[in-house]
C-alpha positions in Angstrom: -29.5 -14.9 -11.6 -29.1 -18.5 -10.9 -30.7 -21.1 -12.8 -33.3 -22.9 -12.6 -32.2 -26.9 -11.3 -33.7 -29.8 -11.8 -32.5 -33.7 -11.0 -31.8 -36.3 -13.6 -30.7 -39.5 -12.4 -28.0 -40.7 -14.9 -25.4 -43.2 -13.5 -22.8 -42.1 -12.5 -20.4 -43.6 -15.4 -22.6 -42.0 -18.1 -22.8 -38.8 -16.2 -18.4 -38.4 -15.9 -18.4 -39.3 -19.8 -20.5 -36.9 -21.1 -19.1 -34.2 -18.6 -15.5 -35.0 -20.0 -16.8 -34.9 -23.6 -18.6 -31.7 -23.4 -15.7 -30.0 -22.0 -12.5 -30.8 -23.9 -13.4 -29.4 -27.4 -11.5 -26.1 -27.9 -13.2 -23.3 -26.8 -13.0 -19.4 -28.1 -11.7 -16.4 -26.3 -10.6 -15.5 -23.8 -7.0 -15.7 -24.9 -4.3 -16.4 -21.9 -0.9 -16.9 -22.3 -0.7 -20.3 -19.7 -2.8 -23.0 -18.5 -5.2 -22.1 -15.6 -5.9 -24.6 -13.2 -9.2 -24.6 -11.1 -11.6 -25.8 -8.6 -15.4 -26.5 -9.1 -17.1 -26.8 -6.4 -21.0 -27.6 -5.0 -22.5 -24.4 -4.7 -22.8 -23.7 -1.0 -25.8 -21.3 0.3 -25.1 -20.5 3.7 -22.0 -18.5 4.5 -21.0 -19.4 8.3 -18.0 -21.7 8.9 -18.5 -23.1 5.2 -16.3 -23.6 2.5 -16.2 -20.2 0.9 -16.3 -18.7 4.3 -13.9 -16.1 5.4 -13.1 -18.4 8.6 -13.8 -21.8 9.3 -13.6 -22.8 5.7 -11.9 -26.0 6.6 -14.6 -28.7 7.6 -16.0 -31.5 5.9 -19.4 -32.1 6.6 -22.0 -31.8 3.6 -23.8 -28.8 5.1 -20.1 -26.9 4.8 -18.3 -28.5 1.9 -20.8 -30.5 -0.3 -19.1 -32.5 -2.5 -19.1 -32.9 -6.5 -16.5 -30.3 -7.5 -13.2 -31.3 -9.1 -9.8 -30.4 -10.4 -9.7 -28.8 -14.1 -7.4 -27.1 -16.3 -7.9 -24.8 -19.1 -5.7 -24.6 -21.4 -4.4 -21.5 -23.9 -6.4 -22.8 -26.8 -9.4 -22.3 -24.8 -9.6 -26.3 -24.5 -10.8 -28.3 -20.4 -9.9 -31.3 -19.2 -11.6 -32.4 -15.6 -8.7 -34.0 -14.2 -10.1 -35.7 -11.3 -12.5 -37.3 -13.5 -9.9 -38.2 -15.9 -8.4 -40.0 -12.8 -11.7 -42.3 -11.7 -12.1 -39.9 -8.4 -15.1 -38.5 -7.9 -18.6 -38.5 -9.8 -22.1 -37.2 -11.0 -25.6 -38.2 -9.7 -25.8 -39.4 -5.8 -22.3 -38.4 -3.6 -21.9 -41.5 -1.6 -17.9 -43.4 -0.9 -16.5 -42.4 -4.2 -17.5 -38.5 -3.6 -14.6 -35.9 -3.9 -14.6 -32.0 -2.9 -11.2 -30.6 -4.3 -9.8 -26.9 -3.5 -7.0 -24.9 -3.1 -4.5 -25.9 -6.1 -0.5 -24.6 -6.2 1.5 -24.9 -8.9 5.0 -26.4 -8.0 8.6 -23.6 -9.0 8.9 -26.0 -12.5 5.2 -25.8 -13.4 5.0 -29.6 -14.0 3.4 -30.9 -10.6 0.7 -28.9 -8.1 -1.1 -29.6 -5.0 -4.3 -29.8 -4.2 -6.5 -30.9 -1.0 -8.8 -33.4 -2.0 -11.6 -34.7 0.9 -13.3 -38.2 0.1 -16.1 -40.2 1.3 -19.9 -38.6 2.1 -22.9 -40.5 3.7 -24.1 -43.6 1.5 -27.8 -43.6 3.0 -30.0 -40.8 4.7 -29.4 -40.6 8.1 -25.5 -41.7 8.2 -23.3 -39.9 10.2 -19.2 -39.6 9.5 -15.9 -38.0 10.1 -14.0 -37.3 6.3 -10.1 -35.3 6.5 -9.1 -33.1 3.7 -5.7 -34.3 2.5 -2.8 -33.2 0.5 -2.4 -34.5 -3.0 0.3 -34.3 -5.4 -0.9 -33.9 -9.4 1.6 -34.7 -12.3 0.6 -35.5 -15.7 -1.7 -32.5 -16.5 0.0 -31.6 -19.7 -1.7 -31.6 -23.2 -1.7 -35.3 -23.8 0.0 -36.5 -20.9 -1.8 -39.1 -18.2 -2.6 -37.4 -15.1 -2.3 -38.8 -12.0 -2.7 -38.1 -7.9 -0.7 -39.0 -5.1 -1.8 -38.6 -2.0 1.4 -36.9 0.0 3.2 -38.3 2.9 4.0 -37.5 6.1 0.8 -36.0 6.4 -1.6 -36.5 9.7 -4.2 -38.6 8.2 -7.0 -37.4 11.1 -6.9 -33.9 10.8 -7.9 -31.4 7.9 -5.0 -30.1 5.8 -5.6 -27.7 3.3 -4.3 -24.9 1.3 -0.8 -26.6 0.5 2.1 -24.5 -1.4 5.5 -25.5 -1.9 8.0 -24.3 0.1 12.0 -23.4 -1.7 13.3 -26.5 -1.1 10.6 -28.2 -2.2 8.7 -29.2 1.5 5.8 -28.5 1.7 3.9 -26.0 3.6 -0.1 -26.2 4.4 -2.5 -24.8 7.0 -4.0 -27.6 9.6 -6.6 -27.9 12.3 -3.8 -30.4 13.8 -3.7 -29.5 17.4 -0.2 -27.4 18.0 1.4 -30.1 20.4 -0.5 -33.1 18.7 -2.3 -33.9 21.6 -6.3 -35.1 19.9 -7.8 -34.0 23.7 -7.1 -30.5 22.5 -9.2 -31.0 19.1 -10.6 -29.3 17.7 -8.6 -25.7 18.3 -11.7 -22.8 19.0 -11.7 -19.4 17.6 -11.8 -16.3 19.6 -14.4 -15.2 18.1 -17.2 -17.6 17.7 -15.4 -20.6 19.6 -15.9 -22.3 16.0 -13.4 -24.9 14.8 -10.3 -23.4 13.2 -6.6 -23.8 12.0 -4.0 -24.0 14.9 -1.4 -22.4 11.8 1.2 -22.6 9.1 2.6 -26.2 9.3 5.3 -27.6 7.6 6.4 -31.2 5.4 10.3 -31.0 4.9 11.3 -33.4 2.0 11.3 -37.0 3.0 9.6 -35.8 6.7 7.2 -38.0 7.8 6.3 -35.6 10.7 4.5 -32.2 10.0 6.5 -29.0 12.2 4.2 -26.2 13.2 6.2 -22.5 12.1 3.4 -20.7 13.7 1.1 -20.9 15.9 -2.4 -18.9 15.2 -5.1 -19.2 18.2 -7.7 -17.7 15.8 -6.5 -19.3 12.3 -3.9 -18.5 9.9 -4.7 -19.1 5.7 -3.5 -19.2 2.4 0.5 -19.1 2.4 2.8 -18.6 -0.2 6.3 -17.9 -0.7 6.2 -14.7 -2.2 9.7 -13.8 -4.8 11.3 -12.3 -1.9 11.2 -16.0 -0.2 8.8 -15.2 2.6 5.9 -17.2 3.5 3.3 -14.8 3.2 -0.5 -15.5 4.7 -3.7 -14.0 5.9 -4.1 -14.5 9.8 -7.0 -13.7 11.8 -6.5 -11.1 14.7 -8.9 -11.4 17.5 -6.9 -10.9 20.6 -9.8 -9.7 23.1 -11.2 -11.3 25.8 -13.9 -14.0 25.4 -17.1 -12.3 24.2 -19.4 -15.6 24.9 -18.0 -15.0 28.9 -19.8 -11.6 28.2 -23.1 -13.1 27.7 -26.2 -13.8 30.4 -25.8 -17.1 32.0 -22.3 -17.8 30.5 -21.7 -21.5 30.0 -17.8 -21.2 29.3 -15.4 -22.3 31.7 -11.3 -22.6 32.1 -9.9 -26.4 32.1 -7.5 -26.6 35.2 -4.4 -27.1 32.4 -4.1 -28.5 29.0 -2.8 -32.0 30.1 -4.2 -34.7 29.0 -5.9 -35.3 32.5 -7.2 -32.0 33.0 -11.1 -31.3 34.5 -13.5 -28.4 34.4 -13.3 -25.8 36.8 -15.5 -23.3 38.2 -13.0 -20.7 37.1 -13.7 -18.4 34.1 -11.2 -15.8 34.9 -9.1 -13.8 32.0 -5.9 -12.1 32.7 -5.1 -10.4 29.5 -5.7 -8.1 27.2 -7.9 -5.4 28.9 -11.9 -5.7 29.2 -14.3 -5.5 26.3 -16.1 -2.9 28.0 -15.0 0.4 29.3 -13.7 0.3 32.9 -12.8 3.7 34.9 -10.1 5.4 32.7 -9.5 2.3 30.7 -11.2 2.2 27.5 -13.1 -1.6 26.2 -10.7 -3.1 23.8 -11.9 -4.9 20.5 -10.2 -6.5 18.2 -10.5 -7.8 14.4 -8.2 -7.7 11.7 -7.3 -9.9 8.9 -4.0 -8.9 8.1 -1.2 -9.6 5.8 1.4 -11.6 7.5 4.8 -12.8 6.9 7.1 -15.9 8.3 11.0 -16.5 6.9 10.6 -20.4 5.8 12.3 -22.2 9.3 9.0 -20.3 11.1 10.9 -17.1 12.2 10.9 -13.2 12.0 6.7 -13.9 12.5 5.5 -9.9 11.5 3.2 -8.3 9.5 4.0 -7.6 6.0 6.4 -4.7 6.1 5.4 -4.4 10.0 2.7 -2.9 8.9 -0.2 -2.2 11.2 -3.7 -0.6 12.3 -2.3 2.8 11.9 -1.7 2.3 8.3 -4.8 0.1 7.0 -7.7 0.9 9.6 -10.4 3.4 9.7 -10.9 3.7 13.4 -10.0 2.5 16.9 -10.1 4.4 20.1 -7.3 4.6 22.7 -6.2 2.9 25.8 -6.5 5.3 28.0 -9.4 8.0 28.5 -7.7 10.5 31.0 -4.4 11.1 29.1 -4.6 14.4 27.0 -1.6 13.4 25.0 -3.9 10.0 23.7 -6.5 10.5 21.2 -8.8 8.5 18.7 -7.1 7.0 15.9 -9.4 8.6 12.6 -8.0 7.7 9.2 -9.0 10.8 7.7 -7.4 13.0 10.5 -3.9 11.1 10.4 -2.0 12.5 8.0 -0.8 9.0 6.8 0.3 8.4 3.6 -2.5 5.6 2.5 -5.7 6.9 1.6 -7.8 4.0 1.3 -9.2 1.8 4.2 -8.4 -2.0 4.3 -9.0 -4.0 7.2 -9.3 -7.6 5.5 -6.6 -9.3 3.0 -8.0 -12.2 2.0 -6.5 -14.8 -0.8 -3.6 -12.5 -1.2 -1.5 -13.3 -4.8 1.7 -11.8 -5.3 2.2 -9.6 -9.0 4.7 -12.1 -11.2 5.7 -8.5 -13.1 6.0 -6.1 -10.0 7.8 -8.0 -7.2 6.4 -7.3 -3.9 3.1 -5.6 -5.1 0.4 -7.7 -3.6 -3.5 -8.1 -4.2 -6.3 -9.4 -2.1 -10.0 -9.5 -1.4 -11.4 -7.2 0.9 -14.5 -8.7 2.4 -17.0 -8.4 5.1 -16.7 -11.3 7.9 -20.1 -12.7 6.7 -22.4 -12.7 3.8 -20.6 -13.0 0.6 -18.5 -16.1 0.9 -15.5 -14.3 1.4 -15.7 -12.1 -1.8 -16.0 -8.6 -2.1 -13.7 -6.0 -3.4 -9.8 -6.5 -4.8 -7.5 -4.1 -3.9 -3.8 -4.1 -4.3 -0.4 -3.0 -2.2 2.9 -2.6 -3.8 5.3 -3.2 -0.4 8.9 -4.0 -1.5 11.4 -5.9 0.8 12.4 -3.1 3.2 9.8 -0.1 2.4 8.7 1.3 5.5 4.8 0.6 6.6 4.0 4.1 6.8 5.0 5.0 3.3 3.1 2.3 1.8 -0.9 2.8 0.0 -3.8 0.2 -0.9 -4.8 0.7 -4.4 -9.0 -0.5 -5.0 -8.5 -2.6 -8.3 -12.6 -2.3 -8.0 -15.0 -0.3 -6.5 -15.3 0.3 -3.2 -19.1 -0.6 -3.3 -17.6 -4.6 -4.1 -16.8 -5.0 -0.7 -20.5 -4.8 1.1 -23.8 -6.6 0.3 -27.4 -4.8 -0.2 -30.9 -5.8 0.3 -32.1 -3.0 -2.1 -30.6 -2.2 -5.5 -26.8 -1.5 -5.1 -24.7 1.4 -5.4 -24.2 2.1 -9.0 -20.7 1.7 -9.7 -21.5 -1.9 -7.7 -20.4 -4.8 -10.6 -20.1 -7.8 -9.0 -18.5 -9.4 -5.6 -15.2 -10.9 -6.2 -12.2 -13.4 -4.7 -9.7 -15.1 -5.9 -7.4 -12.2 -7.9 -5.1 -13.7 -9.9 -2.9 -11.5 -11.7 -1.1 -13.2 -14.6 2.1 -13.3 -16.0 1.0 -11.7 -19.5 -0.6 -8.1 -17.2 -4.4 -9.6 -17.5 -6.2 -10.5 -14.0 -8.2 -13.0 -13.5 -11.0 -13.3 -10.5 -14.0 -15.4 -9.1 -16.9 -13.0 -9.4 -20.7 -13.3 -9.0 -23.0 -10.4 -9.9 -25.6 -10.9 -7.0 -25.4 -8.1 -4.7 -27.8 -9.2 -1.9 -25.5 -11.1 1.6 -25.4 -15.2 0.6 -28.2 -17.0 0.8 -31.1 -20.0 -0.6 -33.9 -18.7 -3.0 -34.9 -22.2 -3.1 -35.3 -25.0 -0.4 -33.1 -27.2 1.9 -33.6 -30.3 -0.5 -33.7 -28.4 -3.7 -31.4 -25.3 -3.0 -31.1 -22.4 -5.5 -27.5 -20.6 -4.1 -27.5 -16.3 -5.1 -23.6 -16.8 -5.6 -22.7 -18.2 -8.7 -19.2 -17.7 -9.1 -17.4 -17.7 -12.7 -13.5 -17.0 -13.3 -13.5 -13.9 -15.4 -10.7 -12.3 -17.2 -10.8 -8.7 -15.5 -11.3 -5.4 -18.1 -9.7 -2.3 -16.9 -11.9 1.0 -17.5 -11.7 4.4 -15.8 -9.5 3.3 -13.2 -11.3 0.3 -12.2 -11.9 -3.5 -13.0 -15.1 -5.3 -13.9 -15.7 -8.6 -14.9 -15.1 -9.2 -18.5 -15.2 -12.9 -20.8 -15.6 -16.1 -18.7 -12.6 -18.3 -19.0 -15.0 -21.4 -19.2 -17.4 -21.0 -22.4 -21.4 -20.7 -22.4 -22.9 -21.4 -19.2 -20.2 -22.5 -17.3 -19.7 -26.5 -15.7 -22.9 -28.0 -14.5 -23.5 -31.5 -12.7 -26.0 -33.2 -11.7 -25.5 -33.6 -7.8 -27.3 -35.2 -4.7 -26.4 -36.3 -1.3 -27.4 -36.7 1.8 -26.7 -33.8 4.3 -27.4 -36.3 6.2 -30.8 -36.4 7.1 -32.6 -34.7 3.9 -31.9 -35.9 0.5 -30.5 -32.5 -1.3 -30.5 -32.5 -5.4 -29.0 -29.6 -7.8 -28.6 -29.6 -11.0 -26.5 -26.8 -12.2 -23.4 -24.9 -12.6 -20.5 -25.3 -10.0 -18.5 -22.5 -8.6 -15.4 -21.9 -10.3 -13.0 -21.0 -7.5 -9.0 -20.5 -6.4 -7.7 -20.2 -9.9 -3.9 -20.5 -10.2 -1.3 -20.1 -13.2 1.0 -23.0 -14.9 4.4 -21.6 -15.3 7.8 -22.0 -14.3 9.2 -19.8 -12.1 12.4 -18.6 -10.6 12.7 -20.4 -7.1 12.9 -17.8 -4.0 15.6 -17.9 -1.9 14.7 -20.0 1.3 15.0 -17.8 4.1 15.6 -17.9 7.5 16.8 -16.3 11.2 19.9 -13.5 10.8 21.1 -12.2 14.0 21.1 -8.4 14.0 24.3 -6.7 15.0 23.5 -5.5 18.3 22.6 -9.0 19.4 25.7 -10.2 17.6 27.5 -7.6 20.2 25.8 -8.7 22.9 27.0 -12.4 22.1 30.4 -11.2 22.3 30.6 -9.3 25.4 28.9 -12.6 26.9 31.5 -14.3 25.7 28.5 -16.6 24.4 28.4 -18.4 21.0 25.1 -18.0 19.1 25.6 -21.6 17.6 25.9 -23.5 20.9 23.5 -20.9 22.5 20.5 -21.8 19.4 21.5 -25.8 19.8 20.8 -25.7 23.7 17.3 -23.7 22.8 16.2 -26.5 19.9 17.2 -29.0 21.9 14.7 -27.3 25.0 11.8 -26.0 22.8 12.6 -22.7 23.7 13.5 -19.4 22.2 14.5 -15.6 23.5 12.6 -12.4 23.1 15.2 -9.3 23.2 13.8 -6.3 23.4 16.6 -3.3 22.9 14.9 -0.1 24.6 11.2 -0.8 25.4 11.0 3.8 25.7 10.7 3.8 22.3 7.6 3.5 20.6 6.9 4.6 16.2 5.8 8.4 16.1 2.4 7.5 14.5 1.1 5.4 17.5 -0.9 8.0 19.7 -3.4 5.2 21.1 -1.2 4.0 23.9 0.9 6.0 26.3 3.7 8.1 24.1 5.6 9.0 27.1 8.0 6.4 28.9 10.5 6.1 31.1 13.0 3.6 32.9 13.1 4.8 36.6 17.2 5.7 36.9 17.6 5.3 33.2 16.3 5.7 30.0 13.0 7.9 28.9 11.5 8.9 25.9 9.1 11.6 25.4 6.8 13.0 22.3 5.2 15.5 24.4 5.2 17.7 27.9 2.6 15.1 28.5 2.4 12.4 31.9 5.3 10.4 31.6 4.5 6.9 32.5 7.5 4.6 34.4 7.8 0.8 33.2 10.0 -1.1 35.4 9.2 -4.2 34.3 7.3 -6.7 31.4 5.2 -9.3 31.9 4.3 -11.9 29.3 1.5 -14.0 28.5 1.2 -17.4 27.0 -1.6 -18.9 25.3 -2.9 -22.0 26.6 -5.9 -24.1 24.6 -8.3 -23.8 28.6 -11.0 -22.2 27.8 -14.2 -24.5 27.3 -18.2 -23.5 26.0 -20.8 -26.1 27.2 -20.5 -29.3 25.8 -18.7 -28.4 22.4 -15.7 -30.2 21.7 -12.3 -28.3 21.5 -11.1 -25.4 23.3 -10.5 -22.1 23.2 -7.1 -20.0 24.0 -6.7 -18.4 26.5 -3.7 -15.3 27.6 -2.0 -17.1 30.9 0.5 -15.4 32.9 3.7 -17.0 31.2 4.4 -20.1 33.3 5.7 -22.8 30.9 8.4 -24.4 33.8 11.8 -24.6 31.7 11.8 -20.9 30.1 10.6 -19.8 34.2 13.3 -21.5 35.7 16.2 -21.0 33.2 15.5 -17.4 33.7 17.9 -14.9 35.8 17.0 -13.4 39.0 14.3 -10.7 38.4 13.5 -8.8 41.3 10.2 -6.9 41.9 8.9 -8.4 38.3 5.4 -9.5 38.3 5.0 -13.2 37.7 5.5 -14.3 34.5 7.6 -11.3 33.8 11.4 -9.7 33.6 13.2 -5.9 34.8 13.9 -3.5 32.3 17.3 -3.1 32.6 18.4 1.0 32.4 18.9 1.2 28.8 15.2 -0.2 28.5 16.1 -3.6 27.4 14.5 -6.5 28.2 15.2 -10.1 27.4 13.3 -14.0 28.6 13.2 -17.1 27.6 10.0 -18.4 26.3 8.4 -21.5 24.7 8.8 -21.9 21.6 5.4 -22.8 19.0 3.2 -21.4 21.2 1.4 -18.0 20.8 3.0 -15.2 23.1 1.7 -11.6 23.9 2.8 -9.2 26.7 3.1 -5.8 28.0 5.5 -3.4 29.9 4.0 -2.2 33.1 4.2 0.2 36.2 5.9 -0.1 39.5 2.8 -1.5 40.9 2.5 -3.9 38.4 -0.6 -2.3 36.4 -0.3 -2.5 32.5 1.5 0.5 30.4 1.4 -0.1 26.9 0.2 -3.7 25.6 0.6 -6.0 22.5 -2.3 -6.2 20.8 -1.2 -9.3 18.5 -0.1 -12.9 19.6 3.3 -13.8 18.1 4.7 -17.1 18.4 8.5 -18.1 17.8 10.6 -21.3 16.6 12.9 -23.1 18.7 16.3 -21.6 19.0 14.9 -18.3 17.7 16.4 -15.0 19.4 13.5 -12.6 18.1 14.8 -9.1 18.2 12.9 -6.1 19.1 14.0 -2.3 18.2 11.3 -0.8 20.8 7.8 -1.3 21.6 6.0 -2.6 18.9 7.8 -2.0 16.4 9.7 1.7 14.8 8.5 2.3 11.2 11.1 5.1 10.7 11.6 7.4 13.7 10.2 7.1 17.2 8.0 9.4 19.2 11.0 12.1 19.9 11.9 11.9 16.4 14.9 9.0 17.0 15.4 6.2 14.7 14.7 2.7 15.7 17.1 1.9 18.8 21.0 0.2 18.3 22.1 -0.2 21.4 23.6 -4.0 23.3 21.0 -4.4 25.0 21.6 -5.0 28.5 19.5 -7.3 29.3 20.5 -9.9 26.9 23.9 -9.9 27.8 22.6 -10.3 31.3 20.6 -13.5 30.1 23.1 -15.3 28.2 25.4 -14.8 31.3 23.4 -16.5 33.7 22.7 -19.1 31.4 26.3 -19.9 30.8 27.0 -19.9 34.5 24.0 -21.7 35.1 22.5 -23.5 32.5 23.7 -26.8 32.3 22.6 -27.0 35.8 19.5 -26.2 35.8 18.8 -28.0 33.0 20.6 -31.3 34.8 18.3 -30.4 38.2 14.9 -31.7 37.0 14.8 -30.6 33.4 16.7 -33.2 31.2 15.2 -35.2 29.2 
C-alpha cells in the first residue's frame, strides 16, 4: 500500500540537509557483510518505454525517468550516506537545471571506484521542452570517511544515452547506447521490432585512454545489462524479435522502406520484407513469431556472439510450432512432451547477476513484457563454461505466481514482485521487491500521482524451498523526498518514498581473464592447406570492416530441434538423416543483413530491416558462386559453406533448395567484429550429438579453404580496383 503524499515546499538546501542528516545515523539489522550501493529513484506509474520498463528503459523525458533519485550506500553497520547529495548534484522540492536521475551502479575489480549513469537537467518552467543524455560517471571516495567525488568519463558520445556501464578486464569500459551503430545521427533514434519504440543499437565499448566508443555487438531490438561474468565473458540480456514488421500487418499501414541508409536517402513507396517467413500462416508454411529475452554471451573484443552455453528455445520455452505443416517428421515443440532435462519454463532473463560462491550459476528476473516494471519472479541457472545446453535446469528462487500480475486477489503462495537479485558474497540474496500484485499503475492523479509499485531492497529469507522478502536494508519507511517537476505541461508533486533499485556489492574481486577470438582446429587446417596465414588474413579483414562466417557441414542439425526440417542433404555429397522422413536438398545459403530502412509515419528513427546481403566489399571479395541466390554462397560437398560479411552489423540467413526457396532458417540475428572468422559446427548449433546421433562436425571445411584461396589470388586486387581506401 503506498502512502499517502503530500507537497511541502522546503528549499531545496534545507530539504538535501535534513535528508543527509536523517539518513547517516547507524541503523539496526539487517546485517551484511559489505557495503551495498544503490539507486533511488522517482517512482514511475506507467510501465511502457519507462525507466523500470523491460525495454525502452533508456529515455529521458520526465514522463519516463522523472528525476530526484540519487546514488547511496549502505554500509555493514547499518549506516547511509546519499552520495550525490554529498557531492552538490541533484536536489529536493522543484526538479529544474540542477535535477539528477542516477541508475545502474557497477563496482570496479578493486572495490574502490564504480560507475554509474547520471542524467542532468529537467524543464525550469511549465511548458518547456528539452533534450537531456544519460552519461557515464566515475565515483571514488565512497569509503567510511572519505570525500566522494564524480567524474564524468571520457570518450563518451555526449548526444546519445549511455547507460548500464561495467568494467571490462582491462579496465575499459563497456555500456549499452542508443548511439546509432555507424554514428551516422540521420539514423537516430534506432526502432524496435516490436513496437518501433526507441531502443539500444548494443553493447559498446571505452578502451582505456579511447576517446571513441567501438560497438562489439550490434542488437536491432536492444541488448542490456552486461557484465563480465568470472569466466571473462560479457554476459547480457538481449531482446529477440526477429519477425517481420507487425505494424506492416495493420489496416492502412503507414510504414515504409527508405531507398538505403545513406545519409541522402528518401521514402519510397516500397514496404516489402524479404526475411524471416510471414507472421501469418501461408500454404504449408506455418506464421512465425518471435520473443525471447535471452541470456547472451560476447568474448571482450566483441566475438564468439552466442547464447549462454548456446542455449536455446528448446531448452527454456514452453511452446512454439514448426516450420513446416506438411512434414510428418516436424511437430510442435511442447515442454512437457520433450523429454528435456529442465523442467521449469523461462522465456525472460532479465538483470541477470552472476553467484560470487558458485561460478557460472546465474540468477535473473523473469517478467512479463508489460505491467510490473520489469519485476516478477527470480529464478536461477547454474551453466558452467563448457556444460552442454541440454543438460542444463532453471531453478524458481520464488514462486512461480511472482512472475504475473492479478486484478483479483493473487495466488496464494504470490509474496511480492521482484528485480534486481543480488546474491552476495556471505550466501544472503538481496532483491527489489514490491508487494502489490495488481499490473503498474496510478491510484492517484497525473499532478498528484500515487504509484502501486513501491520497491524496497530486501534481504531474501529462504523457507520451504522458496524466497520471500525478509528485513529492508534501509530502516523504517524507506527514503522519502519531496519532489515536483514539470512533465512538461502539468506541474506533478509527490511526497514520498523513492524506489530503491539495481543494488550492487563493494568488494574486491579476482579480475577475469579478458577473453577473445581462438581459431578452432579445423579452421586452423584449413589455413594451412591454403597456405594462408590467419594473422595477415584477420589484418586485411580489420583493416576492410569485414569478417568470415565458416560453416563446417550445414547437414547437421542438434538431435532435439524437430521444428525445422531434420532431414538434409548436399546433392552429390553429404546428407544427414534422423528419420525415413522427406529429405530436403540445400544447395546453397543465402544471407541477410540488417539495414536501419524501415520507417512508421512521421516518427523519428528507423526500424531494421533483413536485406538480401549486399554490403559491396564482402559481395565483391567473394569467390565465384554459381547458381547461388543473390546475397548467397554453394555448399560445397562436405556441406560447408564460407562468405565474407560486414562486420558490426546484425546478420541472419538460411540454407535453401535448388530453386532457391528457404530450408531451414536462423531465427536470431548475430553480428561479428572485424577480422572475426566465426566458426560454425552445423546448422545452428550441436549441443551434443546431431540428428543421426553424430557429434558436432570436424571436418576442413571445404569451403573455407576455397575462400581464402581466391582471396589470396585475388584479393589485393580487388581490393586495389575500386575498393581502397
Amino acid at each position: 500500500m503506498s502512502a499517502k503524499h503530500f507537497l511541502t515546499h522546503l528549499p531545496a538546501n534545507v530539504a538535501i540537509a535534513a535528508l543527509a542528516l536523517a539518513t547517516t545515523s547507524a541503523q539496526a539489522a539487517p546485517t551484511l557483510g559489505n557495503p551495498i550501493l544503490f539507486v533511488t529513484q522517482y517512482p514511475i506509474s506507467t510501465d511502457f518505454t519507462t525507466i523500470g520498463s523491460v525495454f525502452g528503459n533508456h529515455q529521458t523525458d520526465m514522463q519516463a525517468a522523472g528525476r530526484g533519485g540519487d546514488l547511496w550506500i549502505r554500509y555493514p553497520d547499518g549506516s547511509q550516506r546519499n552520495l550525490t547529495a554529498e557531492a552538490g548534484m541533484g536536489n529536493a522540492g522543484l526538479q529544474g537545471a540542477n535535477a539528477i536521475s542516477v541508475r545502474d551502479p557497477a563496482v570496479s575489480w578493486d572495490g574502490t571506484r564504480a560507475l554509474v549513469s547520471i542524467v542532468t537537467g529537467a524543464p525550469t518552467q511549465i511548458y518547456q521542452q528539452g533534450t537531456w543524455y544519460w552519461q557515464i560517471y566515475e565515483v571514488s571516495g565512497f569509503g567510511q570517511g572519505q570525500t566522494v567525488q564524480f567524474t564524468r568519463v571520457a570518450g563518451q558520445s555526449a548526444d546519445y544515452n549511455n547507460v548500464q556501464p561495467t568494467y571490462a578486464s582491462d579496465g575499459g569500459i563497456l555500456f549499452v547506447s542508443d548511439r546509432p551503430r555507424n554514428g551516422q545521427r540521420h539514423l537516430y533514434p534506432q526502432l524496435d521490432e516490436y513496437e518501433e519504440a526507441p531502443t539500444p543499437t548494443g553493447i559498446w565499448r571505452l578502451a582505456p585512454g579511447s576517446n571513441l566508443p567501438s560497438l562489439l555487438e550490434h542488437a536491432p531490438s536492444g541488448a542490456f545489462d552486461p557484465f563480465v561474468d568470472s569466466y571473462g565473458r560479457i554476459v547480457f540480456t538481449r531482446w529477440d524479435h526477429l519477425q517481420r514488421d507487425q505494424q506492416n500487418d495493420v489496416d492502412d499501414p503507414i510504414t515504409f522502406n527508405w531507398s538505403s541508409e545513406a545519409p541522402g536517402s528518401v521514402r519510397t513507396s516500397d514496404r516489402s520484407e524479404v526475411f524471416p517467413e510471414p507472421r501469418q500462416t501461408i500454404g504449408s508454411v506455418n506464421g512465425h513469431t518471435f520473443n525471447l529475452f535471452f541470456p547472451w554471451t560476447l568474448n571482450q573484443d566483441g566475438s564468439g556472439e552466442e547464447t549462454i552455453s548456446h542455449i536455446g528455445r528448446h531448452d527454456l520455452s514452453g511452446y512454439f510450432d514448426r516450420s513446416f505443416n506438411n512434414d510428418a517428421s516436424l511437430f510442435e515443440f511442447i515442454a512437457g512432451a520433450s523429454g528435456r532435462t529442465n523442467p521449469n519454463v523461462a522465456e525472460a532473463w532479465l538483470h541477470i547477476a552472476e553467484d560470487p560462491l558458485v561460478p557460472g550459476r546465474y540468477l535473473a528476473t523473469d517478467a512479463p513484457e508489460f505491467g510490473t516494471h520489469g519485476s516478477g519472479q527470480i529464478l536461477a541457472m547454474t551453466a558452467p563454461l563448457g556444460v552442454s545446453a541440454n543438460l542444463l535446469s532453471v531453478q524458481y528462487l520464488t514462486a512461480r505466481s511472482n512472475q504475473g500480475y492479478y486484478d483479483g486477489a493473487p495466488p496464494a503462495d504470490f509474496s511480492a514482485h521482484c528485480r534486481n537479485p543480488l546474491p552476495l558474497a556471505d550466501g544472503q540474496l538481496i532483491a527489489s521487491c514490491s508487494s502489490d500484485p495488481r499490473a503498474a499503475g496510478n491510484d492517484g492523479t497525473r499532478a498528484n500521482p500515487d504509484p502501486r509499485y513501491g520497491f524496497r531492497l530486501h534481504v531474501m529469507n529462504l523457507a520451504n524451498g522458496k524466497y520471500t522478502p525478509g528485513e529492508t536494508v534501509s530502516a523504517g519507511a524507506g527514503i522519502s523526498k519531496n519532489i515536483s517537476f514539470y512533465d512538461p505541461d502539468v506541474l506533478v508533486s509527490y511526497n514520498g518514498p523513492l524506489w530503491e533499485l539495481s543494488a550492487v556489492e563493494v568488494r574486491a574481486r579476482a579480475v577475469p581473464p579478458n577473453t577473445a577470438e581462438t581459431m578452432q582446429a579445423p579452421e586452423q587446417a584449413a589455413f594451412a592447406q591454403a597456405g594462408v596465414d590467419p594473422a595477415q588474413f584477420r589484418a586485411f579483414l580489420r583493416q576492410s570492416g569485414l569478417a568470415v562466417i565458416s560453416v563446417r557441414n550445414l547437414t547437421s542439425r542438434d538431435q532435439d530441434d524437430r521444428q525445422q526440417p531434420f532431414n538434409l542433404r548436399v546433392p552429390g555429397g553429404v546428407q544427414t538423416v534422423g528419420d525415413g522422413g522427406t529429405i530436403y536438398d540445400v544447395p546453397y545459403m543465402q544471407f541477410f543483413q540488417g539495414d536501419q530502412i524501415r520507417g512508421i509515419g512521421e516518427t523519428p528513427g528507423r526500424r531494421v530491416l533483413a536485406q538480401v546481403l549486399h554490403d559491396p566489399l564482402s559481395r565483391t571479395l567473394q569467390p565465384p558462386e554459381p547458381g547461388a541466390p543473390a546475397g548467397g554462397a554453394v555448399t560445397h560437398t562436405d556441406g560447408s559453406v564460407a562468405v565474407f560479411v560486414p562486420a558490426q552489423r546484425a546478420l541472419s540467413w538460411h540454407s535453401t533448395d535448388t530453386n532457391h526457396n528457404p530450408v531451414v532458417r536462423e531465427r536470431y540475428w548475430i553480428s561479428l567484429q572485424a577480422g572475426e572468422i566465426r566458426a560454425c559446427d552445423g546448422c545452428h548449433g550441436i549441443n551434443q550429438v546431431n540428428q543421426a546421433g553424430q557429434p558436432p562436425a570436424q571436418n576442413t571445411p571445404q569451403a573455407l579453404i576455397e575462400l581464402l584461396g581466391w582471396w589470396k589470388l585475388h584479393g589485393d586486387a580487388i581490393f586495389a580496383d575500386g575498393f581502397q581506401q
